[in-house]
C-alpha positions as CSV (number, residue, x, y, z in Angstrom):
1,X,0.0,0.0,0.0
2,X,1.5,3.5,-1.0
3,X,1.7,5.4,1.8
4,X,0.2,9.6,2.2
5,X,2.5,11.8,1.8
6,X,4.0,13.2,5.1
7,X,3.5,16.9,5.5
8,X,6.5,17.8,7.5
9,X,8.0,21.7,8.5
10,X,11.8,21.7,9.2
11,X,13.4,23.8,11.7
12,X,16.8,24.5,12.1
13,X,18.5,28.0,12.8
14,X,21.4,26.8,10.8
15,X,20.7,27.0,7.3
16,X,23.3,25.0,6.1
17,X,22.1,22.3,8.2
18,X,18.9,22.8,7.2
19,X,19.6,22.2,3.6
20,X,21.3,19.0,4.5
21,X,18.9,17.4,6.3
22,X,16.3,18.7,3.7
23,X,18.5,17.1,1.4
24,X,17.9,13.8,2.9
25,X,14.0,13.8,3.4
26,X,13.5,14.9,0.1
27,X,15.3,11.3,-0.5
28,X,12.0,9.4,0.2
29,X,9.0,9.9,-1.9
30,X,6.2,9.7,1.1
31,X,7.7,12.6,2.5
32,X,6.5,16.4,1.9
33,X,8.7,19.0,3.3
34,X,6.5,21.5,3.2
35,X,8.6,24.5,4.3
36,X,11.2,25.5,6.8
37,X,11.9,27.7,9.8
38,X,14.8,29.5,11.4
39,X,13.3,29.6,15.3
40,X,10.4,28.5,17.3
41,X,8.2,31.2,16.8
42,X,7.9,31.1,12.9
43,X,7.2,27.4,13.2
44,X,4.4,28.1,15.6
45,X,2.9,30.7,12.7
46,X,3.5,28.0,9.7
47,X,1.5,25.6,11.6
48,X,-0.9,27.9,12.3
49,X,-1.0,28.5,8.1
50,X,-0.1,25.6,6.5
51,X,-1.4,22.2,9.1
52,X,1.6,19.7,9.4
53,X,1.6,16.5,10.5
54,X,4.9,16.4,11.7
55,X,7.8,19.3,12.7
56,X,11.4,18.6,13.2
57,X,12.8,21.0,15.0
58,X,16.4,21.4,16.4
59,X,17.1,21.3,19.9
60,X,19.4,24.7,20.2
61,X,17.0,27.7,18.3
62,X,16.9,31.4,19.2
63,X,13.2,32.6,20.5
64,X,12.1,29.5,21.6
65,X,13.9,26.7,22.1
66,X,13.4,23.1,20.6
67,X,11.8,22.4,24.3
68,X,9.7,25.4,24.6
69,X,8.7,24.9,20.8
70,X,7.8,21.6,21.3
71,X,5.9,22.1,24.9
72,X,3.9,24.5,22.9
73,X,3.0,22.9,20.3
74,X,1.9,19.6,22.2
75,X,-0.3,22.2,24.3
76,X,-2.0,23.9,21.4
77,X,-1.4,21.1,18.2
78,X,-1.8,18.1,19.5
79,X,-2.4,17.0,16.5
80,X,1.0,18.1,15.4
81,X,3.8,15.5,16.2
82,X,7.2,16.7,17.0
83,X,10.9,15.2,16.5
84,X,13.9,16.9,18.0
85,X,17.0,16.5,16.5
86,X,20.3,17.5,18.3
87,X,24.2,17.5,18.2
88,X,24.2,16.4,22.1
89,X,23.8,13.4,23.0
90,X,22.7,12.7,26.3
91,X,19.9,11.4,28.7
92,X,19.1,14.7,30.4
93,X,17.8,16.0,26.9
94,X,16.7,13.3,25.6
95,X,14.4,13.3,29.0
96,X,13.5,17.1,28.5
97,X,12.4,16.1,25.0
98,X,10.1,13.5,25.8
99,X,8.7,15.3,28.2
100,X,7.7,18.4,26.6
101,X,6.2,15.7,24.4
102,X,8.5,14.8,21.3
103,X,8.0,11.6,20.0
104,X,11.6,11.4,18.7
105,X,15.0,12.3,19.7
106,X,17.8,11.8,16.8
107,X,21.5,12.5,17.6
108,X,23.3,14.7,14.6
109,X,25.5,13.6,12.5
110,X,21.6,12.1,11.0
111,X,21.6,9.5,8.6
112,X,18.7,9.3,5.3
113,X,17.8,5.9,6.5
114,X,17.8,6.8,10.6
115,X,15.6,10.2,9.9
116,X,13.4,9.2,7.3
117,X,12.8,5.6,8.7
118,X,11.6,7.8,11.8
119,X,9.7,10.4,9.8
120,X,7.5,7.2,8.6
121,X,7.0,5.7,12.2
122,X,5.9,8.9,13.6
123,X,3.7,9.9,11.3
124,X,2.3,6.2,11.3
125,X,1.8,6.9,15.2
126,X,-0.2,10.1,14.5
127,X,-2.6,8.9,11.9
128,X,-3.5,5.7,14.2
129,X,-4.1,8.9,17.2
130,X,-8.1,9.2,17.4
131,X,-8.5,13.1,16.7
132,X,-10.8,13.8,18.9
133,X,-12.4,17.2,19.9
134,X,-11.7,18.1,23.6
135,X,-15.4,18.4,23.8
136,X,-16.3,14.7,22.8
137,X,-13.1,13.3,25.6
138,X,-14.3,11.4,28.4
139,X,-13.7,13.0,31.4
140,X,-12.4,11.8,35.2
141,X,-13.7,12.7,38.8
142,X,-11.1,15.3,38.9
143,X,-11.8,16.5,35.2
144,X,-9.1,15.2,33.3
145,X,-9.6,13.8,30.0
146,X,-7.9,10.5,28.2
147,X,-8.4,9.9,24.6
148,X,-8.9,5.8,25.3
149,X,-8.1,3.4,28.1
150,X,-4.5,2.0,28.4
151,X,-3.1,-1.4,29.1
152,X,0.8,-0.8,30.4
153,X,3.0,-3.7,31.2
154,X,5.8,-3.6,33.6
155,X,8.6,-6.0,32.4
156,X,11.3,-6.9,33.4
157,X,13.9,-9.8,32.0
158,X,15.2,-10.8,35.6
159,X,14.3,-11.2,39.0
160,X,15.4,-8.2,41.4
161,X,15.2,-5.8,39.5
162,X,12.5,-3.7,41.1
163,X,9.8,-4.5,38.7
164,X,7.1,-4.9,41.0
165,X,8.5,-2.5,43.0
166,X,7.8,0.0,40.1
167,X,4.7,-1.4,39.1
168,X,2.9,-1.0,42.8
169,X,4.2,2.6,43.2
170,X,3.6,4.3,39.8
171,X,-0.1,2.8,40.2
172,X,-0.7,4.5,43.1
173,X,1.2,7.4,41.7
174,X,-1.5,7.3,38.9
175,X,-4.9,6.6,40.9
176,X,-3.3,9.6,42.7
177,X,-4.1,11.7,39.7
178,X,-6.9,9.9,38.1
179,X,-9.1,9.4,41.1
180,X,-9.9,5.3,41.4
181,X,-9.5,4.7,37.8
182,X,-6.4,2.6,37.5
183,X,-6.1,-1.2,37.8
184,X,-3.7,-3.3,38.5
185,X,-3.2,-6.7,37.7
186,X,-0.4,-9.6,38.9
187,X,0.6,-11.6,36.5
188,X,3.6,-12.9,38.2
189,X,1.2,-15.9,38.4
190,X,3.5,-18.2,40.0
191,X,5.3,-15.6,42.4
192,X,3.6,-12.4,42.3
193,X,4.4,-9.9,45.4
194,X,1.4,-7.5,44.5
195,X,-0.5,-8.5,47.7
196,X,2.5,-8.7,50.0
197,X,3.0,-4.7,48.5
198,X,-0.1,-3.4,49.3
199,X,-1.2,-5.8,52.3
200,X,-3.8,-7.5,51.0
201,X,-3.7,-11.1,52.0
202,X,-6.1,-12.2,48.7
203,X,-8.6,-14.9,49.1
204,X,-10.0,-14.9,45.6
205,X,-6.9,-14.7,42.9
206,X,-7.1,-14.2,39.4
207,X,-6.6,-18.4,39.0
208,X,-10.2,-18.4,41.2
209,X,-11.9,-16.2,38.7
210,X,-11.0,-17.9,35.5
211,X,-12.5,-21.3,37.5
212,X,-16.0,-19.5,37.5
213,X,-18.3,-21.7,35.2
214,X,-19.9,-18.2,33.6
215,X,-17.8,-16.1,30.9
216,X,-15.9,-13.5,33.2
217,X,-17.9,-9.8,32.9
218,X,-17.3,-7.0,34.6
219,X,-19.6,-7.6,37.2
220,X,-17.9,-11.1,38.2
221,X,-14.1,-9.7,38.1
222,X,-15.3,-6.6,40.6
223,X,-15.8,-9.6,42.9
224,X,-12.2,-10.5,42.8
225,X,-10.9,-6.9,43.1
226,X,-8.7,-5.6,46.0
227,X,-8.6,-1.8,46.7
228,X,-5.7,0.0,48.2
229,X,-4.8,3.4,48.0
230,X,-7.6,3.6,44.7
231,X,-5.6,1.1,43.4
232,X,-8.2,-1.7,42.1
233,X,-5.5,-5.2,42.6
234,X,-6.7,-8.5,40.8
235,X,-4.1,-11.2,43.3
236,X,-1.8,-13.4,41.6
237,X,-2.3,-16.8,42.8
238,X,-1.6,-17.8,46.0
239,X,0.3,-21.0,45.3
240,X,2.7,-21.5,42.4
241,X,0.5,-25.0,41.7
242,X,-2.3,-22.6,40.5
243,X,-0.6,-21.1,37.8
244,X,-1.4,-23.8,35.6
245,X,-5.3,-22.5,35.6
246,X,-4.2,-19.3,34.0
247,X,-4.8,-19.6,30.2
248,X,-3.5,-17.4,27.7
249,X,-7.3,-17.0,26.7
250,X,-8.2,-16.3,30.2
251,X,-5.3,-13.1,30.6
252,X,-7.2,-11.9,27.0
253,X,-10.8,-12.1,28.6
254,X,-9.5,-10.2,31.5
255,X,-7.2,-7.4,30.2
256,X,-10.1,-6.4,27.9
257,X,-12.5,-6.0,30.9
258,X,-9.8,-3.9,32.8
259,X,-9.3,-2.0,29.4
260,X,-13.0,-1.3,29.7
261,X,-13.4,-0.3,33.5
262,X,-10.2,1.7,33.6
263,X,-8.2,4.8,32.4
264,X,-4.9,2.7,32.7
265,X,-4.1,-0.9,34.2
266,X,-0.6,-1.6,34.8
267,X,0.3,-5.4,34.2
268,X,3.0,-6.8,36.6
269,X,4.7,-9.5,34.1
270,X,6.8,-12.3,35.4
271,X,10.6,-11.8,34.8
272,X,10.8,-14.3,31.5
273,X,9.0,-14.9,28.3
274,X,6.1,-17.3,28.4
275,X,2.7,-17.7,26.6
276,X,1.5,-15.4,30.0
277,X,4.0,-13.0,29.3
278,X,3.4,-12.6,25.4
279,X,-0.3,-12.2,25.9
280,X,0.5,-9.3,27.5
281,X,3.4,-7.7,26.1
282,X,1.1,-8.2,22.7
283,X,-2.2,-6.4,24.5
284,X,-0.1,-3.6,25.9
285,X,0.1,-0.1,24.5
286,X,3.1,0.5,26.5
287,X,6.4,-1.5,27.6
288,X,7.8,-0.2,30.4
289,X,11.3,-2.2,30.5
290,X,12.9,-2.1,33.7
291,X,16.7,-2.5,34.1
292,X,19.5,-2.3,36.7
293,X,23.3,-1.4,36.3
294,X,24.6,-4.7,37.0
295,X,26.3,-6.8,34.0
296,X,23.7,-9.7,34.3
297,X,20.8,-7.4,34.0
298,X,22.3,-5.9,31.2
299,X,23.0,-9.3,29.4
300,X,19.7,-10.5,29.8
301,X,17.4,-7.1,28.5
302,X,19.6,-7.2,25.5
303,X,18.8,-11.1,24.6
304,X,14.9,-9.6,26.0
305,X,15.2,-6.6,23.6
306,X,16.2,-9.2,20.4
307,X,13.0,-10.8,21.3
308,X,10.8,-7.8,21.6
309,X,11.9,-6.8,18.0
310,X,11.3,-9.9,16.4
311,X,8.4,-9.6,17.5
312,X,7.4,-5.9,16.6
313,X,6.9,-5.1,20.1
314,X,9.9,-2.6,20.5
315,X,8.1,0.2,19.0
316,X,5.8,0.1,22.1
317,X,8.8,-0.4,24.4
318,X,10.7,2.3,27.0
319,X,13.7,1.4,29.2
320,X,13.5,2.5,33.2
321,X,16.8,2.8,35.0
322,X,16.4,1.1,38.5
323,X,18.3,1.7,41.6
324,X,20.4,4.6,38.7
325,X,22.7,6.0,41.9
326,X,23.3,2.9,43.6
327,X,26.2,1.2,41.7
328,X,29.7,2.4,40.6
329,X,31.6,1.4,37.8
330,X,28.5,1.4,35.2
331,X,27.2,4.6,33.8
332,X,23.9,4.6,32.0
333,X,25.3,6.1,28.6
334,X,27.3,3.0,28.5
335,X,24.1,0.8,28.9
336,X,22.4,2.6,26.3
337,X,25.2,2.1,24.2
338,X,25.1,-1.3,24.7
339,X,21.7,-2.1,24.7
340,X,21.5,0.7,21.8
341,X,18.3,2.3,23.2
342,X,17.8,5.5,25.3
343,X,16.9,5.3,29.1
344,X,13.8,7.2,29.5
345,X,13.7,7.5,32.9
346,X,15.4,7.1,36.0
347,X,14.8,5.8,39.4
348,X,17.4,6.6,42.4
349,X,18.1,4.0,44.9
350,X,16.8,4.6,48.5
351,X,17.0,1.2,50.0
352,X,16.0,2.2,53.3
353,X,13.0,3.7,52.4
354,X,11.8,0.7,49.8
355,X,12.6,-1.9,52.5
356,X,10.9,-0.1,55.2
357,X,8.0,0.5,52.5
358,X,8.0,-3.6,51.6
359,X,8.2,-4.5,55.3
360,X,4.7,-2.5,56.1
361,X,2.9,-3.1,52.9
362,X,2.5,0.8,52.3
363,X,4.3,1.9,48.8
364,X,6.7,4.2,49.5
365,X,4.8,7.0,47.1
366,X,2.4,7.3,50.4
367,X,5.3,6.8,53.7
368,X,7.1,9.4,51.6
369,X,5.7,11.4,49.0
370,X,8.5,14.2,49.0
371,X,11.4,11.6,48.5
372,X,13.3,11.4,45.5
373,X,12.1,7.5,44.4
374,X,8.3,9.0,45.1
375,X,8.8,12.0,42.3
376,X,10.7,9.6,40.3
377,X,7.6,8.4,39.8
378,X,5.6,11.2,38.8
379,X,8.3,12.1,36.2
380,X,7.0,8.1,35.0
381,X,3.6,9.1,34.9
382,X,4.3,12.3,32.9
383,X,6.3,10.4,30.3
384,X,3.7,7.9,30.3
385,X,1.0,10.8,29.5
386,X,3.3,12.0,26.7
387,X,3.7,8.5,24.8
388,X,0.1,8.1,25.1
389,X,-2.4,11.0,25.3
């Protein structure tokens, strides 16, 4: 299928830069460069004039920055997607970027295959967006409005990493915000620590519900929900034996259901690739990968990475530091060299206060909400926003 032309405005305060990266989108036919700018503000009045899809703008401009460009047009063009292109190359940024809602960050020298292969993706990405009038959102308790509900999995490709850890406290981080309408589901079927988290000691488990002789509905799983801190909890089993009940049909049924009831359900995944695992990875809109700066960790998300792309789930996939102050020896731009794929976010170590948090069955977002490892979280959520609203 021959693919619409992408209406793109380039923006660059360099002109001979300009020219050359010009140069190489003008190399692929599906691409429409449809004009160029020298700082933020005239890009702001040609989309105003001439309705891109897509702007790539340079990080460095005079007026307005790349950032404040791109913040502004995320407010006031949503329907406008944004790549920022740069000559540095590192995480802080890259973070800023993503943030202020870029859905791209390419590194200068740029190649025609690199740019233009993201040019494509991106624009992909914003004609699969429903564009949808503020007016006809859906709106929360505390009035604020998601396009469609979101299925997020929290992977990670080894035990002790933090995963769950993660999981239980960017939930609560979210119900926080979205008043009761997040779920959160553990799918960790054989060893799941959900319940032990948030001090729930679970009678009826997600292996209990899929026994039920009627189809599950959404009556039938609000039965087997757990609330904590407006966090609605569907138990992993509570012995490993039970696991084997758990179909790959039955995690279908059920993540639809939560899909319908909720803004966003975060999936706790067990730490390798199964039929339970896949099911879920393949439902999600989001991958949150979580790594650690240890040399088996990173061994094993690059083997879990190879997997994710061959199966056209990397797309959907963000890496999250773990535990990012707690090691020596291992910087993060080395891991994303390795792994060749940007950290997106970063969580400092604070064992004290996670242990302490584990041994009470309170996440540490509610014993401490001012503590670095608690706003870590929120940054989370805010990326998470940016990917996905």
């Amino acid at each position: 299928m021959i693919m619409k032309k992408v209406k793109v405005i380039l923006a660059d305060a360099n002109e001979k830069s300009r020219s050359s990266i010009r140069e190489l989108l003008e190399l692929d036919n599906s691409i429409d460069v449809m004009t160029e700018a020298a700082n933020g503000k005239e890009v702001i009045d040609k989309i105003k004039s001439m309705e891109p899809e897509l702007v790539i703008i340079d990080l460095n401009m005079p007026e307005m920055d790349g950032i404040e460009t791109t913040r502004y047009i995320t407010i006031h063009y949503p329907q406008v997607f944004v790549i920022i292109i740069s000559v540095n190359d590192d995480t802080p940024n890259f973070r800023q970027a993503m943030l202020a809602g870029a859905k791209e960050y390419l590194v200068k020298p740029l190649s025609a295959a690199e740019l233009n292969t993201s040019v494509r993706q991106v624009a992909i990405l914003n004609r699969k967006c429903i564009k949808t009038k503020p007016s006809e959102l859906e709106s929360n308790e505390n009035g604020t409005r998601v396009k469609d509900n979101k299925l997020i999995s929290i992977f990670g490709t080894k035990g002790g990493v933090g995963k769950s850890v993660v999981c239980t406290n960017l939930a609560v981080a979210t119900a926080q915000k979205y008043k009761n309408k997040v779920g959160l589901v553990d799918l960790d079927i054989q060893f799941g620590d959900i319940s032990v988290m948030m001090n729930i000691n679970p009678r009826k488990t997600i292996s209990e519900l899929l026994q039920e002789g009627e189809e599950p509905g959404t009556e039938l799983l609000k039965d087997y929900l757990y609330e904590r801190h407006g966090v609605n909890i569907l138990a992993a089993p509570n012995k490993p034996e039970l696991a084997e009940l758990v179909t790959p049909d039955g995690i279908t049924k059920i993540l639809q259901l939560c899909k319908g009831m909720y803004d966003f359900t975060f999936i706790d995944t067990p730490s390798f690739i199964d039929e339970t695992t896949l099911t879920a990875l393949e439902m999600s809109d989001l991958i949150l990968l979580i790594i650690s700066l240890d040399l088996p960790t990173i061994k094993n998300v690059k083997k879990g990475l190879d997997i994710l792309r061959s199966l056209q789930l990397l797309p959907r996939t963000r890496l999250i530091l773990n535990r990012s102050s707690g090691v020596a020896g291992i910087e993060p731009r080395d891991v994303e060299r390795v792994l060749d794929m940007r950290i997106r976010a970063e969580v400092p170590s604070d064992g004290k206060l996670v242990v302490s948090s584990l041994n009470q069955g309170i996440p540490f977002i509610k014993m401490s909400p001012r503590a670095p490892i608690s706003k870590s979280m929120v940054n989370i959520l805010q990326l998470i926003e940016n990917i996905l609203m």
